[in-house]
C-alpha positions in Angstrom: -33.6 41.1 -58.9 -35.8 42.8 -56.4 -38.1 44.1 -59.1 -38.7 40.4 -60.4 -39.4 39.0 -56.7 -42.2 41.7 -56.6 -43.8 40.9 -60.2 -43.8 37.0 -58.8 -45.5 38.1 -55.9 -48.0 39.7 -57.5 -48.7 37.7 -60.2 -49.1 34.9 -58.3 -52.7 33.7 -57.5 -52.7 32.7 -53.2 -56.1 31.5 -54.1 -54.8 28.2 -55.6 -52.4 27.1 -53.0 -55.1 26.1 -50.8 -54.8 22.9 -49.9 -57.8 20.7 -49.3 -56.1 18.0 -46.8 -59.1 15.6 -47.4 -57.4 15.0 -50.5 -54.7 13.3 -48.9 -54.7 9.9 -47.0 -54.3 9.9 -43.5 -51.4 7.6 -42.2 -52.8 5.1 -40.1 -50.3 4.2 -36.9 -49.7 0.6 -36.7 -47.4 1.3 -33.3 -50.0 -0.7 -30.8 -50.0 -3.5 -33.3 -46.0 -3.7 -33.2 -46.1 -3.5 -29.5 -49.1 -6.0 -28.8 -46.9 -8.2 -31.2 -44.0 -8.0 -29.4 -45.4 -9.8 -26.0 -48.2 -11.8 -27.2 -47.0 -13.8 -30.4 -43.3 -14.6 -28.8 -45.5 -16.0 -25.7 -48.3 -17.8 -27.6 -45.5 -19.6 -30.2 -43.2 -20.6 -26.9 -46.3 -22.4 -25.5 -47.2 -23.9 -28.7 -43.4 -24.9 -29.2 -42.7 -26.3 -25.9 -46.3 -28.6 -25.9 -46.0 -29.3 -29.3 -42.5 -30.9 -29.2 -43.4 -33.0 -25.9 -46.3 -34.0 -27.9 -45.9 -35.0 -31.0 -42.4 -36.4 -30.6 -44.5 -39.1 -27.8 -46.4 -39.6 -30.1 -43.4 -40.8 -32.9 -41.7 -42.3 -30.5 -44.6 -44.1 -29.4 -45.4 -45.3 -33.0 -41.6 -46.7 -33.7 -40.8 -48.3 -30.4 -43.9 -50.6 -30.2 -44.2 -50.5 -34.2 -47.7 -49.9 -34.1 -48.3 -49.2 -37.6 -51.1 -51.6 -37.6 -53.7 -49.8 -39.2 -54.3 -46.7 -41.9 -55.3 -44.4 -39.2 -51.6 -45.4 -37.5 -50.0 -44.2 -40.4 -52.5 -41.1 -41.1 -51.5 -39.7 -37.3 -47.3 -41.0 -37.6 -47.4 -39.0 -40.6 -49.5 -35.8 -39.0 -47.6 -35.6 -35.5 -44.4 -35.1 -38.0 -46.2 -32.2 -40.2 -46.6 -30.9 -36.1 -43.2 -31.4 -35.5 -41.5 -30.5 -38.2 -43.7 -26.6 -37.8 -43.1 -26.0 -34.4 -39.6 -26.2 -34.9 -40.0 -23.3 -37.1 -41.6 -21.0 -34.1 -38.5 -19.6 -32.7 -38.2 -17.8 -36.3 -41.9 -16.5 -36.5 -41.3 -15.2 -32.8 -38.4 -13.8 -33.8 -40.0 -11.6 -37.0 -42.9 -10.6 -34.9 -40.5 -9.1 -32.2 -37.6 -7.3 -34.4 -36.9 -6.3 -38.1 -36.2 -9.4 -40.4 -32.4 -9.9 -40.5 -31.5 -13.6 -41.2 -32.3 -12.6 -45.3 -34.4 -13.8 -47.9 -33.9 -18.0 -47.7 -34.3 -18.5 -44.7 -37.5 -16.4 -44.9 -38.9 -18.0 -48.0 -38.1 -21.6 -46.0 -40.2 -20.6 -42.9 -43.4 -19.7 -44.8 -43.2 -22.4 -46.8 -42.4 -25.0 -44.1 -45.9 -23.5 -42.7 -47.7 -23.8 -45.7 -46.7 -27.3 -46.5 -47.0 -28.5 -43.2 -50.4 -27.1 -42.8 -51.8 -28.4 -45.9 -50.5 -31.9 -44.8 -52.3 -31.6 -41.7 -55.3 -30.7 -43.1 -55.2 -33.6 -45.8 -54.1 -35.9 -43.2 -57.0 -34.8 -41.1 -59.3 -35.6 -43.7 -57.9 -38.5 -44.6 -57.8 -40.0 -41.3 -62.3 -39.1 -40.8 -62.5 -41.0 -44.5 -60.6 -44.2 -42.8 -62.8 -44.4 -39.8 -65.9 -43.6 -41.9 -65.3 -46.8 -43.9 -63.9 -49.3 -40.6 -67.3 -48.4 -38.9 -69.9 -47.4 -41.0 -68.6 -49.6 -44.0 -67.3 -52.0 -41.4 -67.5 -55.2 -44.1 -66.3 -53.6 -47.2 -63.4 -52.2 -44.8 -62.5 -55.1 -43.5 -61.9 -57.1 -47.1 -59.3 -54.9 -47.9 -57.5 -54.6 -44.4 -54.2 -56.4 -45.6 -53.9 -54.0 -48.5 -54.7 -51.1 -46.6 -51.5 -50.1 -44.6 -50.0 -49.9 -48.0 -52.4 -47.7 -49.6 -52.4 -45.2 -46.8 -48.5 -45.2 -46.6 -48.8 -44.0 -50.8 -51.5 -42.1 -50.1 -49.4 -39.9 -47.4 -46.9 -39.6 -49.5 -49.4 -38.0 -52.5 -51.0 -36.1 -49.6 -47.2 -34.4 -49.0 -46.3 -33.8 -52.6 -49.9 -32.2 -53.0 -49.1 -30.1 -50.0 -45.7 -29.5 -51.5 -47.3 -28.1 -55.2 -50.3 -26.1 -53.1 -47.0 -24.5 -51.5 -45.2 -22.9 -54.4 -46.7 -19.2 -54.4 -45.5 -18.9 -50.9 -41.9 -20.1 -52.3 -42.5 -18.3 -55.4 -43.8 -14.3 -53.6 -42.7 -14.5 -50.2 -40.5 -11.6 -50.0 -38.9 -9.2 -47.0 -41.3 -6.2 -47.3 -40.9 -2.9 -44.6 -38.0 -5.2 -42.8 -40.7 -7.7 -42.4 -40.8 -11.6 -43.6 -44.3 -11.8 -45.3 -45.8 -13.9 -47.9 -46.5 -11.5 -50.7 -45.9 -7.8 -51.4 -48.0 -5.6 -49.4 -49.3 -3.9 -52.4 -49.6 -6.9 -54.6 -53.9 -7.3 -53.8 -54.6 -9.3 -56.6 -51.8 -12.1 -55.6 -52.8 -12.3 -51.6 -56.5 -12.4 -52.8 -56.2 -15.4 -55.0 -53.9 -17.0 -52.1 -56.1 -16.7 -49.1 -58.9 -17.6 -51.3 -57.1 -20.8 -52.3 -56.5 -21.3 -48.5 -60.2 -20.9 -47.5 -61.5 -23.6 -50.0 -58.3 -26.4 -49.7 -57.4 -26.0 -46.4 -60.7 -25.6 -44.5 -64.1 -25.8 -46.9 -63.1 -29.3 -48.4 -62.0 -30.8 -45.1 -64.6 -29.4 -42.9 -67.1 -30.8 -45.7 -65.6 -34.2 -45.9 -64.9 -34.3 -41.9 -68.7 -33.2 -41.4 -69.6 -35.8 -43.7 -67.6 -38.8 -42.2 -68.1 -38.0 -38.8 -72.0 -37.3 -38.9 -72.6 -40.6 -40.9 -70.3 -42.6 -38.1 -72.5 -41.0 -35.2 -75.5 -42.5 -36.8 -74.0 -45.7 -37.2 -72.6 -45.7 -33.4 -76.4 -44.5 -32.3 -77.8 -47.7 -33.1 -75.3 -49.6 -31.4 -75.3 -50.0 -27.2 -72.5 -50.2 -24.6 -70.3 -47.7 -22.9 -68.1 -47.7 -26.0 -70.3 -46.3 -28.1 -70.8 -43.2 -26.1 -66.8 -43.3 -25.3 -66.6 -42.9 -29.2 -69.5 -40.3 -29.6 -67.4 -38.4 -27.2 -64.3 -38.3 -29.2 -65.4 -37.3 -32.1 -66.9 -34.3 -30.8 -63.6 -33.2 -29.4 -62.2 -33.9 -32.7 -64.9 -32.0 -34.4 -64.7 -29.4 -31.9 -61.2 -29.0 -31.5 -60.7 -28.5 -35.7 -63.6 -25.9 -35.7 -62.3 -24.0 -32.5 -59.1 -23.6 -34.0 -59.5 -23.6 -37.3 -63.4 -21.4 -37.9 -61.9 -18.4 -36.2 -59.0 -17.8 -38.3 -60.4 -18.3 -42.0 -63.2 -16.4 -40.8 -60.6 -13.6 -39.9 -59.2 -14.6 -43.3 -62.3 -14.5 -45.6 -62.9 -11.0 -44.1 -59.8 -9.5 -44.8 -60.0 -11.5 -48.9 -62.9 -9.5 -49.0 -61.7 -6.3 -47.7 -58.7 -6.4 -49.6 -60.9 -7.6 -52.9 -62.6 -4.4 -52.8 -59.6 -2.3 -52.6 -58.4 -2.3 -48.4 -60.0 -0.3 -45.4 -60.2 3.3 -45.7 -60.9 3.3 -41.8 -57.7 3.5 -39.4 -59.8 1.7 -36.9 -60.7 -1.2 -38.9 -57.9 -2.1 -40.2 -56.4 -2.0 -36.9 -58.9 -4.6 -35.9 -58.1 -6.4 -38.5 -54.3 -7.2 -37.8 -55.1 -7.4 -34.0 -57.8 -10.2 -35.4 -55.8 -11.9 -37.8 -52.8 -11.9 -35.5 -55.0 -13.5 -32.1 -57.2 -16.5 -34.7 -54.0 -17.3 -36.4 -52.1 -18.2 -33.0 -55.2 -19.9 -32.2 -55.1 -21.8 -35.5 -51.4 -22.5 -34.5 -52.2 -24.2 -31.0 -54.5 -27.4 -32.9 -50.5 -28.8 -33.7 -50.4 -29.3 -30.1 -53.6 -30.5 -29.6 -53.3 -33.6 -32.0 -51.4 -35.5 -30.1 -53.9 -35.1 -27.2 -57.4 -36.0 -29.4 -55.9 -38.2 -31.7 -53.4 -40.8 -29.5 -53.5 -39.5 -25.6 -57.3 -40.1 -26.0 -57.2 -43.9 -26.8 -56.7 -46.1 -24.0 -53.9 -48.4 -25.9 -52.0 -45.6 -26.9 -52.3 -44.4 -23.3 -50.9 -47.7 -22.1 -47.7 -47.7 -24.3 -47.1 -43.9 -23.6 -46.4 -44.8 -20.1 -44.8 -48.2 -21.1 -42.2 -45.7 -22.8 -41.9 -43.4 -20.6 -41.5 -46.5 -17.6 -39.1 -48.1 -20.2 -36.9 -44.4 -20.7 -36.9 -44.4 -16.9 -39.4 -41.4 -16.6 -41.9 -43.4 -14.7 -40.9 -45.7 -11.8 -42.9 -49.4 -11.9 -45.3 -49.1 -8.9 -46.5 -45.7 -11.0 -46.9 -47.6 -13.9 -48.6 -50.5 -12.4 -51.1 -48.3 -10.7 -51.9 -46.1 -13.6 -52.3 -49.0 -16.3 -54.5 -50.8 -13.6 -56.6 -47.8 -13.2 -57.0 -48.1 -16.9 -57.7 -51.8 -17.4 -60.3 -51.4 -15.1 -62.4 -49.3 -17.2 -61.6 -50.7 -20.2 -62.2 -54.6 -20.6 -62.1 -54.6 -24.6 -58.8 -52.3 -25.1 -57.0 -54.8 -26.8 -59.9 -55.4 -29.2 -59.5 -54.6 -33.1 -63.8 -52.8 -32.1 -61.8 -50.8 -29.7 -59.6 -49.2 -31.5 -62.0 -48.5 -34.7 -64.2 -46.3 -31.9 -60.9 -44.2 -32.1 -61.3 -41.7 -34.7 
């Protein structure tokens, strides 16, 4: 036994166990991620959550207690402040996967991504939809306003198209979404090919076509409202600059974070520890951001008009939230610098 130990000694050549340890990859430490995700994301989503309920359920409250589904863009924003609703509701469960290891199973993950996807495709259709309305009540201001009694109808079927589209756009989330390193995610973390085709899909649906239609729509109204006069028109130039700027300041960020990481993933992932921990921090920051235009809605699209404002605080006087002398003084305030808020030109201004 000893005199075989020697013979394997000696016959074996120590010049080929050397190991080259460039050969290997380096494990790159995703600990600060974890812990930056811990604090921030649980505190962004209970922001979003808590101003995004208040909102959005004014807003639908608003809409059914003075039934002021008058017009297409009524029905366009009823229908968006319930895509709003019905995603912050699922924050508390995205605050809980950023902050622990994903316990409540495989369901109720594949239900919270795609609650997000459909609900963000809706918005994003809605969105559109609702710059291609106010395109044709002011720049197309005749045409529009032959087909006004039909319209309320049409947009009412075309919301509902809008949510089945969303619904069809959502099926690889329902489809891969899977619990992957005790982690709710929407694909396998070494599927490339699949997350590649999906954020690219993303990209062009949910924020090429509507910024080119919005960009479209809202440019050609400016230049109709240019050649008009009167404090309204530069009340409604106003507003759709927030609108504008509000969609790009939430929305450019995070698909630009997006497109970079399709690309980086296209050609086969990061090879740098550094970068690709830049790259979550990134994604994780522009995609909270992209989260917070759900709250903002309300805010651009019904706070901003003065009759909406009016029947906010009409409810909220009504609900007993608001004593009388309050609401007297307030709506005063606004009838005072507005002398056409009851006009049908009024409320076409709103985008």
């Amino acid at each position: 036994e000893g005199t075989n130990t020697t013979n394997y000694s000696y016959n074996y050549n120590f010049d080929n166990t050397t190991i080259d340890y460039n050969d290997f990859d380096e494990m790159c430490s995703k600990e600060g991620n974890r812990q930056f995700r811990k604090w921030f994301m649980p505190t962004f989503y209970a922001i979003i959550c808590i101003l995004g309920l208040t909102g959005n359920l004014l807003v639908i409250l608003t809409y059914f207690y003075f039934k002021r589904l008058k017009t297409m863009t009524d029905v366009y924003l009823l229908n968006l402040s319930f895509a709003d609703l019905l995603f912050v509701t699922s924050l508390p469960f995205w605050a809980f996967n950023s902050m622990s290891t994903w316990v409540l199973g495989l369901p109720v993950c594949k239900i919270m991504h795609t609650i997000y996807k459909v609900t963000f495709y809706s918005s994003m259709f809605l969105l559109s939809s609702i710059s291609i309305d106010r395109y044709f009540a002011i720049s197309k201001a005749v045409s529009a306003h032959k087909h006004r009694s039909q319209a309320v109808f049409f947009s009412k079927i075309s919301s509902a198209v809008m949510w089945v589209l969303a619904l069809i756009f959502s099926i690889p989330e329902m489809k891969f979404t899977t619990i992957n390193n005790n982690t709710c995610t929407p694909y396998k973390s070494n599927n490339d090919k699949l997350r590649v085709s999906i954020q690219a899909s993303q990209i062009i649906l949910a924020f090429v076509i509507p910024l080119l239609i919005m960009g479209f729509c809202y440019s050609s109204i400016i230049l109709t409202l240019s050649q008009t006069r009167g404090f309204e028109r530069n009340k409604a130039i106003k507003v759709i600059l927030a609108v504008v700027a509000v969609f790009l300041g939430c929305q450019m960020p995070y698909n630009i974070v997006l497109f970079w990481t399709t690309i980086v993933t296209a050609k086969g992932g990061s090879k740098n520890c550094n970068n690709e921990n830049s790259q979550v921090y990134a994604t994780d920051i522009t995609q909270c951001l992209a989260f917070f235009r759900c709250c903002l809605n309300p805010f651009v699209y019904g706070f901003i008009g003065v009759k909406f404002r009016h029947d906010v605080l009409k409810l909220l006087k009504d609900l007993g939230c608001m004593s009388r002398e309050r609401f007297f003084r307030y709506t005063y305030a606004q009838r005072k610098t507005s002398l056409a808020t009851e006009t049908e030109t009024s409320t076409t201004f709103s985008p």
